[in-house]
Phi, psi and omega in degrees: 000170200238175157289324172280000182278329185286341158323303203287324175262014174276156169225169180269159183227141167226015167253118184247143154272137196292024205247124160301145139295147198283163190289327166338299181302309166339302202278316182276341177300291194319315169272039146281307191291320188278343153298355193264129154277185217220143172267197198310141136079012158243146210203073176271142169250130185251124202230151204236112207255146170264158182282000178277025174226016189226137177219139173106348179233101174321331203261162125336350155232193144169132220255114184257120181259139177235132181192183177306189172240039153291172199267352198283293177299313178276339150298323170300301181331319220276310168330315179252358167291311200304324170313272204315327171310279192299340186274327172269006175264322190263012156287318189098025158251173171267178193189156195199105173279106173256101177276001189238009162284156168202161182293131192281341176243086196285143185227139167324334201234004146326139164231329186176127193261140155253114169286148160192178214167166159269161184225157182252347168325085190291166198280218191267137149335318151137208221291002171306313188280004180276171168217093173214157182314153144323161204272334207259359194261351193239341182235141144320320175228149166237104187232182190303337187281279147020281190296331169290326158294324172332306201285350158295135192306175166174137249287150196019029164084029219253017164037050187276082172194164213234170160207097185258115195271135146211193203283112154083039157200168184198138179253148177222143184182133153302154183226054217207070156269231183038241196276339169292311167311293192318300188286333184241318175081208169299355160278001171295000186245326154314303197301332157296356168254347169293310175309293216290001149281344174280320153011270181297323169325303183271355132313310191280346201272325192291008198074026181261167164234118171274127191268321175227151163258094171251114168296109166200157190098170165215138186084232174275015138257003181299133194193167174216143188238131185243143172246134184222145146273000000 
């Protein structure tokens, strides 16, 4: 199965068997995660932790992310963990984006953790088994690229993000004030790089080739513009 295929059977999992993974499998987590690219100008680091270094998190690992706190910087966290999210779901562990798990040994520039383990949790059926807005409630157009970003996860499901199609661009923004900022904060700026790998995903199955990832604006104007041929 591919990554984009896995989009469609990832689930968030929050029941784990309590078993390290052996360190070999560690060591392919690890170059899964230093295989992902990163966007322009950006250099987050991920460090991949057991759980006797963690509270507040059930599973038995977790890939700990660090980077500035720009909105630039947290969109790349959620863009390039998510690539590692789909690579461990179509490994066959589970895996959980926690913004309220934390490193019992806190650093300034932590931003958020992905858990994972192994699991009996199956994965999803397919696109029957979401509970996401419609393509047309998140997006301008409802095209193929649309209905498949629907289905990226994102902090309590609150799926705050916008996708405006015009010819050879497609804008990714957040989309979500009042109680929803107030309750997810900054995490609306992961969750927009979390689409936006599906995005890309969902681009390259269509046959687009994407040429640039651009970050721009800042605050409630903050968007990343994708360009394809």
């Amino acid at each position: 199965m591919t990554l984009y295929e896995t989009i469609f059977t990832r689930r968030s999992v929050r029941q784990y068997d309590q078993v390290q993974l052996e360190a070999s499998v560690l060591a392919e987590i690890r170059q899964a995660i230093d295989n992902e690219k990163q966007l322009p100008g950006q250099n987050a680091r991920f460090e991949i932790v057991n759980a006797d270094r963690l509270k507040g998190v059930a599973a038995p690992h977790a890939i700990l992310a660090y980077s500035a706190g720009t909105d630039a910087a947290l969109a790349n966290i959620g863009y390039t963990l998510q690539g590692v999210d789909l690579h461990l779901q179509n490994s066959g562990y589970g895996s959980l984006w926690m913004g309220m798990g934390k490193p019992i040994e806190q650093s300034a520039d932590y931003r958020i953790l992905l858990a994972f383990g192994k699991t009996s949790a199956p994965l999803r059926a397919g696109q029957g088994d979401f509970k996401r807005k419609s393509a047309t409630e998140i997006s301008n157009e409802d095209n193929a690229i649309a209905r498949v970003a629907r289905l990226a996860p994102s902090a309590v499901n609150f799926q705050p993000w916008k996708l405006d199609f015009s010819p050879g661009k497609v804008v990714v923004r957040p989309d979500g004030g009042g109680i929803r900022k107030l309750l997810t904060g900054n995490l609306q700026k992961i969750d927009l790089g979390i689409i936006l790998k599906c995005v890309e995903l969902a681009l390259e199955r269509e046959g687009k080739a994407v040429t640039a990832l651009t970050p721009k604006g800042g605050g409630k104007t903050f968007a990343v513009e994708v360009a394809f041929e």
